[in-house]
N, C-alpha and C positions, 0 to 999 in steps of 0.2 A: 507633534513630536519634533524636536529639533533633530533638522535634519533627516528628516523622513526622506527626502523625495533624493538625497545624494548618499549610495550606497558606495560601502569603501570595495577595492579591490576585493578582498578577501568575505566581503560578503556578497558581490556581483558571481565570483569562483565557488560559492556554495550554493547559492542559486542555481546556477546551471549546472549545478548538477541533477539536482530536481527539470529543469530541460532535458534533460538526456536522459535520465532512467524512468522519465514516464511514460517514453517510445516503450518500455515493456509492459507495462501498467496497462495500458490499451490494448495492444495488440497482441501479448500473448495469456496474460490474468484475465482479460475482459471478454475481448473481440474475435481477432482473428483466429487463435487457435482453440479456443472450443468449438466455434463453430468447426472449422476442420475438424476438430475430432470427430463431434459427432458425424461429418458428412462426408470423411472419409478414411481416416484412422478407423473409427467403430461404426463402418455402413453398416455392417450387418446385425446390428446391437439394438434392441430393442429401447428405443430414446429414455425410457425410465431407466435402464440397468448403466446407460453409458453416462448419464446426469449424476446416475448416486457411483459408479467408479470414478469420476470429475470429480467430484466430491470429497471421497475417500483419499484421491491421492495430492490434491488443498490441503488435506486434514496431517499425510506424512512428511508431506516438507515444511510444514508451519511447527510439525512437532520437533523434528530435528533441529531448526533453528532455534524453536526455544527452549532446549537443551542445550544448545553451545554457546544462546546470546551471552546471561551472564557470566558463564566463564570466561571465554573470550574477552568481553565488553571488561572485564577487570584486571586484566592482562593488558589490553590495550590502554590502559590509563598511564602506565608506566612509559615516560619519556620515549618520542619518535616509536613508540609502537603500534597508536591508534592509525598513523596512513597503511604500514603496511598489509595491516586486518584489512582494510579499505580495500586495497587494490587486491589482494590475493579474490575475494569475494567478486568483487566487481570482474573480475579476470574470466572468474570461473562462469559467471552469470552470461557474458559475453559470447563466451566459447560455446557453451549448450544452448541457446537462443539459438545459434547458429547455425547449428547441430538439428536444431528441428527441421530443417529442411532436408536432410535426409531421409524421413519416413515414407515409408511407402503404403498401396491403400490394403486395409484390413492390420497391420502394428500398433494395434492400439493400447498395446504392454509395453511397446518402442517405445509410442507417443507419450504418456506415462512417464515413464522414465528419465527421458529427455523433461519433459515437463517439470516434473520433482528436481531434478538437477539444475535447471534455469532457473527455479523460483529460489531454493536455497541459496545461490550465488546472489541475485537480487532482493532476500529478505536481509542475508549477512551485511553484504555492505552496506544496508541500510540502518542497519545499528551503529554504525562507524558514523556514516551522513549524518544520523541525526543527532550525535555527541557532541561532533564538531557545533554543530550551533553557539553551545557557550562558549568557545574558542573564536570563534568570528565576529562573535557581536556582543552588547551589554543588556542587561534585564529592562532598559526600556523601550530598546527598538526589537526585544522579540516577538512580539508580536506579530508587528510588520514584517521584518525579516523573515517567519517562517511564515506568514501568508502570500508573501513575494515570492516563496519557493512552491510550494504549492499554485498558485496562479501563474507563473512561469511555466511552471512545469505542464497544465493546461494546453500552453498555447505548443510548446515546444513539441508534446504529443502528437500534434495531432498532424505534424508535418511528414514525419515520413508516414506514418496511418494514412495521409492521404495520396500520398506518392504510391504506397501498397496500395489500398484502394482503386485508383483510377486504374490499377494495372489486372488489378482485379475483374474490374468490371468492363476490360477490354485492353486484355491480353496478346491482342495483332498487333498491339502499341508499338512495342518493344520484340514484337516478331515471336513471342511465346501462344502456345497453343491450347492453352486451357487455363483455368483461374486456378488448378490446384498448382499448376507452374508458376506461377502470379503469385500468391499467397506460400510458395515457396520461398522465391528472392524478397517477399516482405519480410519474412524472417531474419533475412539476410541481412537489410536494409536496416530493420530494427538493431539488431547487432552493433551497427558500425556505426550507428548514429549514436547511438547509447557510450561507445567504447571512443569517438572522435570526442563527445562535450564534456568529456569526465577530465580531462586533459589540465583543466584551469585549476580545478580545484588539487588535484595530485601537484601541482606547479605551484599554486598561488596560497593556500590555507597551511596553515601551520597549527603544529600544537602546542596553545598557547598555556595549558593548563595541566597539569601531571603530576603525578607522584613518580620519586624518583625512584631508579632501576635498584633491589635489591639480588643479593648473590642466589637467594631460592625463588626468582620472583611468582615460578608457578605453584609450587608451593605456599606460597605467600599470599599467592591472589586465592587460592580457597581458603585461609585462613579470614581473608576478606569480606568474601562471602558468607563464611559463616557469621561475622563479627555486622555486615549489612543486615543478613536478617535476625540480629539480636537485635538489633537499632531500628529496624523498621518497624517493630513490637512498640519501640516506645517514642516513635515518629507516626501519631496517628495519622496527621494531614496527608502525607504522602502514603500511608497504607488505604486510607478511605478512599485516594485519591485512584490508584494501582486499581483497586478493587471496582471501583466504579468504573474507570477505562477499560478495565475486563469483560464489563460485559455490553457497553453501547457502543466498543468499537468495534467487538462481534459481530452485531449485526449490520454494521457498515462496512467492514468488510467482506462480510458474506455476503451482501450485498452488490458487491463491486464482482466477486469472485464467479458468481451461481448466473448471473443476468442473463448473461446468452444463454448457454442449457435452459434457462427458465422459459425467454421470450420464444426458441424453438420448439419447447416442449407443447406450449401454448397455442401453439400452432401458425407464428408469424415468419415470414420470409426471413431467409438471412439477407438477403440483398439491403432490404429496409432495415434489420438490426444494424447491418454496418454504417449507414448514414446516419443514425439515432448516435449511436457512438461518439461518430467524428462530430456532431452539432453536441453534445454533451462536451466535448472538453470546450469547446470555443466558449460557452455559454459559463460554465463552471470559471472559466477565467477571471471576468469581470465580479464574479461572487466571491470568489478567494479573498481576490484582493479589498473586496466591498467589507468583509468581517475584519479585516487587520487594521481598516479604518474605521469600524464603528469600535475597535476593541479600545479608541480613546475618549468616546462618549458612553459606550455601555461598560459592565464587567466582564470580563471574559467568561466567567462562570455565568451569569444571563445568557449569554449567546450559545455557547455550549447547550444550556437548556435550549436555547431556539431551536440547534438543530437537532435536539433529543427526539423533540417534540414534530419537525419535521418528518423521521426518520419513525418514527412509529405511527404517523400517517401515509407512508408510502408503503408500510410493511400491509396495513391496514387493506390500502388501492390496491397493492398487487393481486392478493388473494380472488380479488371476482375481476382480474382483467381481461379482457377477451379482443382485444381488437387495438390493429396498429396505432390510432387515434388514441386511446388510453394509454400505451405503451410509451408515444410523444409526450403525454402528459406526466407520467413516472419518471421518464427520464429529464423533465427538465424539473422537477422538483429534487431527484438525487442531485443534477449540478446546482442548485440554488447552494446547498449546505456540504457536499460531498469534502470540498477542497478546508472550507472554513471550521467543519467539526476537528480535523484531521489536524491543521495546521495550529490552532489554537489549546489544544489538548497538547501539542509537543510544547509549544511555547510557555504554558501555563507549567507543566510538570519541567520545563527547565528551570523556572525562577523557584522552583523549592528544592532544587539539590546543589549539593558542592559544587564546583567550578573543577577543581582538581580531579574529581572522582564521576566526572560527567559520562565516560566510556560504563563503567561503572553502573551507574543509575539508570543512563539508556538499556543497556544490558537487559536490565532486572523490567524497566519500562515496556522491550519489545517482548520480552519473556510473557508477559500479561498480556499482551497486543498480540503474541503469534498463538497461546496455549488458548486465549479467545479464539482468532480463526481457526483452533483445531475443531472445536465445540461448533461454531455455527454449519462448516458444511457440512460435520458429522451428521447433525441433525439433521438439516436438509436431505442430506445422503439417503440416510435411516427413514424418515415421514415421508420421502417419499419412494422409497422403496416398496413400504409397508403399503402404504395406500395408493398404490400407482399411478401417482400423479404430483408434481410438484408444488402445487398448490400449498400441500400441506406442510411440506417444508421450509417454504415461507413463510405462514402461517406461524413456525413455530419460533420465528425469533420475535416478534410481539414480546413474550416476556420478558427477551434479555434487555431491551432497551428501557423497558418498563421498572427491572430492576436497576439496570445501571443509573437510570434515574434518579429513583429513592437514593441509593449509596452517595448519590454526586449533591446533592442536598447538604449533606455534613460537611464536605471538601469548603476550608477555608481558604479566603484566594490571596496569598500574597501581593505584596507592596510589588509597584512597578519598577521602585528604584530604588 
């Protein structure tokens, strides 16, 4: 790729932003605050009933956001309106990440709460983020460009994760007296790290692409949306494409979401969950960026398949996994493909929409991507409520992946340039 390896300002400032919001991605979707929950928020909750409440309330903040994506997301297309979406989201995400250090033990309706209100702020402004891509770069370095965000973002995680961490697992450090005080200021930590790197891209990225402002524009933009999904009816590629992204990014995010409640349920240390973690993003790094390089030898729709195919072999491992050693094993097959599924699937669905109407399309994109993670922990939630044991709730995303498969077959892959 000409010019691969010199990335301009304005695509260096959308990068790190993926450095900065994946401090939550870890630490409070993944790592550190489920495990709190269950081990202190909900002690006295029997680990099935607090897995499928975890669950449940994945399942209300993914629904709220993808209710507001596309409308918003076409609102925001209209000239200098897509940063402010950005920042207002990012604000709020900031503010209750924060805010989770306030709970106290047995508020597991608090925790909750707070939890739903962080992820909303972090789901929204991530429909903003991932707009701007066609704004910052051209259809042949996206690729690259969004596996650079993603593998950035890897490396970026895992620093204050690790700063919580060590504080974690020895808390006289810094003169605190318990790991749940520790695992406090990582919250904290996560916050301000998230809210210091967003800084470039609010300063340096612009919108470079827009429809311009009319006198009803809200009015206007559901006129839009209804006029998008008259269009999508006879835009297969991108409806086969929506539809297939609906259901294999399901279970990789439900896979990201459920991991700890799962590895604790199964009966593994949290001590060990949290170093599996922190050696998942290091590792996930070099693979990010390993797909946005092979994405000029292979197709991107081939590798997409790779990690389909990865990703229904790990659904597969979990169901009979019983021991830390297996769990090493899981977890570094999720970083082989975690970053490179993720990153290439935005890349690919940005080279088939408008440029002007990109707020817009992302919209309708995460609308697919969050009404997916409403479905996977539902199920999770529910199989293993039902059968009291989590197993079977991993168990049940086998099919989605299975089906998003088949659908992603038909998806024709657009010219690079």
């Amino acid at each position: 790729m000409r010019g691969r390896a010199k990335l301009t300002k304005e695509e260096r400032s959308w990068i790190l932003y993926d450095w900065a919001n994946s401090a939550y991605s870890v630490a409070i979707t993944t790592a550190l605050l489920p495990i709190f929950f269950k081990d202190y928020a909900a002690a006295q909750m029997p680990d099935y009933l607090s897995t499928a409440y975890w669950g449940y309330s994945s399942t209300i903040a993914t629904l709220i956001v993808a209710i507001l994506a596309p409308i918003l997301g076409t609102i925001a297309d209209y000239k200098n309106y897509k940063k402010r979406f950005l920042l207002f989201f990012l604000l709020m995400g900031v503010v209750f990440t924060a805010s989770l250090s306030l709970i106290q033990e047995g508020q597991w309706f608090f925790a909750l709460v707070l939890y739903v209100l962080s992820s909303i702020g972090f789901s929204g402004a991530n429909v903003f983020y991932d707009s701007f891509l066609t704004d910052v770069t051209s259809k042949e370095r996206m690729n690259w460009v969004s596996s650079s965000g993603f593998g950035w973002g890897y490396i970026g995680s895992t620093i204050p994760f690790l700063i919580g961490l060590i504080f974690i697992l020895n808390p006289s450090l810094i003169g605190l007296n318990s790991t749940i005080s520790a695992t406090k200021l990582a919250f904290v930590i996560t916050a301000a790290w998230w809210l210091i790197f967003s800084i470039p891209i609010m300063k340096n990225v612009k919108q470079t692409y827009y429809v311009e402002k009319t006198k009803t524009p809200i009015k206007d933009s559901f006129k839009r949306i209804t006029q998008f999904l008259k269009n999508l009816k006879g835009n297969k590629n991108v409806f086969l494409f929506l539809m297939a992204y609906f259901f294999y990014i399901d279970g990789v995010d439900t896979i990201i979401r459920m991991s700890s409640s799962y590895g604790l349920d199964v009966g593994l240390n949290a001590n060990d969950l949290l170093v599996v973690f922190l050696v998942i993003q290091i590792v996930a790094f070099p693979f990010a960026l390993l797909y946005g390089r092979l994405s000029k030898r292979f197709s991107t729709k081939s590798l997409i398949y790779f990690a389909i195919f990865v990703y229904t072999f790990i659904t597969v491992f979990a169901f009979f996994l019983e021991t830390i050693v297996q769990f090493w094993i899981l977890a570094m097959l999720v970083a082989s493909s975690q970053g490179g599924i993720q990153a290439l699937s935005r890349s690919l669905y940005g080279r088939m929409i408008p440029k002007d109407r990109s707020a817009e399309y992302f919209g309708f994109y995460n609308i697919f991507g969050k009404f997916s993670a409403i479905l996977g922990p539902f199920l999770v939630g529910i199989f293993t409520q039902i059968g009291k044991s989590s197993r079977w709730g991993v168990a049940s995303l086998l099919f989605l992946f299975i089906i998003g498969a088949i659908l992603f077959y038909f998806v024709k892959e657009p010219e690079k340039a």
